[in-house]
N, C-alpha and C positions, 0 to 999 in steps of 0.2 A: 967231682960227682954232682955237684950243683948244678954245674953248666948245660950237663947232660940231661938232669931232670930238668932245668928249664925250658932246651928246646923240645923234649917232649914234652911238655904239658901246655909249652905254648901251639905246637903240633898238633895237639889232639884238642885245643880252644879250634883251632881255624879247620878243622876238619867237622867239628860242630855245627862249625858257621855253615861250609860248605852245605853239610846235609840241611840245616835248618832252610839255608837259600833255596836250595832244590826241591824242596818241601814245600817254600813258598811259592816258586816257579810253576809247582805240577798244580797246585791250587788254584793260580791264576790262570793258569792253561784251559784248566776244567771249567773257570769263569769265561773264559772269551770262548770255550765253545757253547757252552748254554747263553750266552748273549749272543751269537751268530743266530744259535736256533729260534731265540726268540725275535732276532729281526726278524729271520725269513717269514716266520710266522706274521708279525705286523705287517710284511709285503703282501702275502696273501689276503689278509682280510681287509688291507687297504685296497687290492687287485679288489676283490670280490666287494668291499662297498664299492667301487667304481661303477662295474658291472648291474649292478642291482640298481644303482641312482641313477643311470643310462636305463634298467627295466624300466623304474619309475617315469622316466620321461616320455618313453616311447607310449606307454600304458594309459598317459596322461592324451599323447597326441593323437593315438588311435580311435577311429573312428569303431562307435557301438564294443562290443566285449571281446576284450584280449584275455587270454591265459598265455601266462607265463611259461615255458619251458628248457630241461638241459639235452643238451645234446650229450646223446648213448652211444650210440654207434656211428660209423661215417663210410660210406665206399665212394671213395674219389679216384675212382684206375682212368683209365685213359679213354673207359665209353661210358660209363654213369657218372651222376652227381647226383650222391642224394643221401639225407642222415635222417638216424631213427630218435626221435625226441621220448622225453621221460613222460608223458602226459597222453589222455586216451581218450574213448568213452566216457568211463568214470569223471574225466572232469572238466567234459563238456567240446572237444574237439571234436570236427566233421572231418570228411574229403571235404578238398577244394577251399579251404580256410589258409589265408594269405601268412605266412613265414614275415616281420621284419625283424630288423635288429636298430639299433642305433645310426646307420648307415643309410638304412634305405630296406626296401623288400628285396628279400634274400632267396622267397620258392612258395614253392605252395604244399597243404598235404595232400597226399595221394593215396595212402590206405590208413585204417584207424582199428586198432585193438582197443582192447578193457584200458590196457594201463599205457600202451605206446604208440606211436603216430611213425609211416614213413611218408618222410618230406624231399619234393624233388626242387632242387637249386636251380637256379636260372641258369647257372652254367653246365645245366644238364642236354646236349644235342637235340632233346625232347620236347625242351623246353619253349614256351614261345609266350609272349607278352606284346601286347599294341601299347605305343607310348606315343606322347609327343614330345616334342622340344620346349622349354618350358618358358620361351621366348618367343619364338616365331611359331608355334604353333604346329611345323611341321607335323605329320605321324609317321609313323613307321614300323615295324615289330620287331621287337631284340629276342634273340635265342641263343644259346650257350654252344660254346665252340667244341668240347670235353674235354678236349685235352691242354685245355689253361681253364686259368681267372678269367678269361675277357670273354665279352657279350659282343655280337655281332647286332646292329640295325639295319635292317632291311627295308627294302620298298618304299627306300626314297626318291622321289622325282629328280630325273637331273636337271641341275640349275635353283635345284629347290636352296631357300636361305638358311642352311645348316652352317654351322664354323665349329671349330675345333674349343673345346670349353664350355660349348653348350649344356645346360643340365635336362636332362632327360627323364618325366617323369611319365606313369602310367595314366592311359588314356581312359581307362574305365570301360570302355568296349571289349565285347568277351566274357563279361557277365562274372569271372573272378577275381582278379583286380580290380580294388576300386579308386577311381580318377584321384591322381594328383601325390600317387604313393612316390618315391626317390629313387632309381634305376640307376643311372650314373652320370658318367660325365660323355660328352663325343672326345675321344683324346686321339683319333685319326680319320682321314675324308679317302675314301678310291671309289672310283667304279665297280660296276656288280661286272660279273662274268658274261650278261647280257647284252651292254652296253647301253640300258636304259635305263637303270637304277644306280643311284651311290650306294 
């Protein structure tokens, strides 16, 4: 009879144990998901200081009064390009006030309510901007293609001294862009369909 109660009772010690481990297990379970949630969260407001010290930059570099804005809304199909920003009337945006980002200019606005603004992207088919080359002086006028990223430059001379790498800024002619804003890079050279222009 001894033997019997001692493997039960040593039985029902390590059945203790079991539960007390599992108990320990679901605790620390519960702990690594509230420390995932709390990284995610330190991503985000490390994301969103990035963001904001890139506003600050650009707000620093901007020529005369920037406002700040989020982007609401977006239609990028395959014939518009253009987003509706949080910011309006009320606090101080026009038509024809220049879009950048940390990048470079991104669009212009083109209608303006009380509290929201719609902004057209240069990679809007609509779109059109005079730049030059930020090297050789070139000009040319870049418009959006719709249906990508990429900007097309037009109405260069051929034989003009363009290269592939070039940085491309705006010309300031046009009266809405003002000289010297960041457009992109040349990252390819052909002929126009005329045979007079790259």
């Amino acid at each position: 009879a001894q033997f019997v109660s001692g493997n039960v009772s040593g039985g029902t010690r390590r059945i203790s144990e079991l539960i007390h481990f599992y108990q320990k297990y679901e605790a620390l379970e519960e702990e690594v998901q509230i420390l995932r949630h709390e990284v995610q969260v330190f991503r985000e407001l490390e994301k969103e200081n990035q963001r904001l010290a890139e506003l600050l930059e650009i707000k620093k570099k901007s020529p005369g009064h920037s406002i700040g804005g989020r982007i609401i809304t977006r239609n990028i199909s395959h014939w518009f390009r253009w987003i509706v920003l949080d910011v309006g009337k009320k606090n101080g945006v026009k038509e024809q006030m220049v879009l950048v980002n940390e990048q470079g200019v991104v669009g212009r606005v083109i209608d303006v309510g009380r509290s929201v603004s719609q902004c057209m992207l240069l990679t809007d088919p609509e779109s059109r901007v005079s730049v030059v080359s930020q090297s050789t002086r070139i000009a040319g006028i870049v418009s959006g293609e719709g249906s990508n990223e990429r900007l097309r430059m037009s109405l260069i001379p051929l034989g003009a001294n363009v290269e592939i790498g070039d940085t491309v800024v705006t010309s300031g002619l046009g009266g809405v862009y003002p000289k010297g804003l960041l457009v992109g890079k040349i990252t390819s050279i052909a002929q126009d369909r005329d045979g007079m222009h790259l």
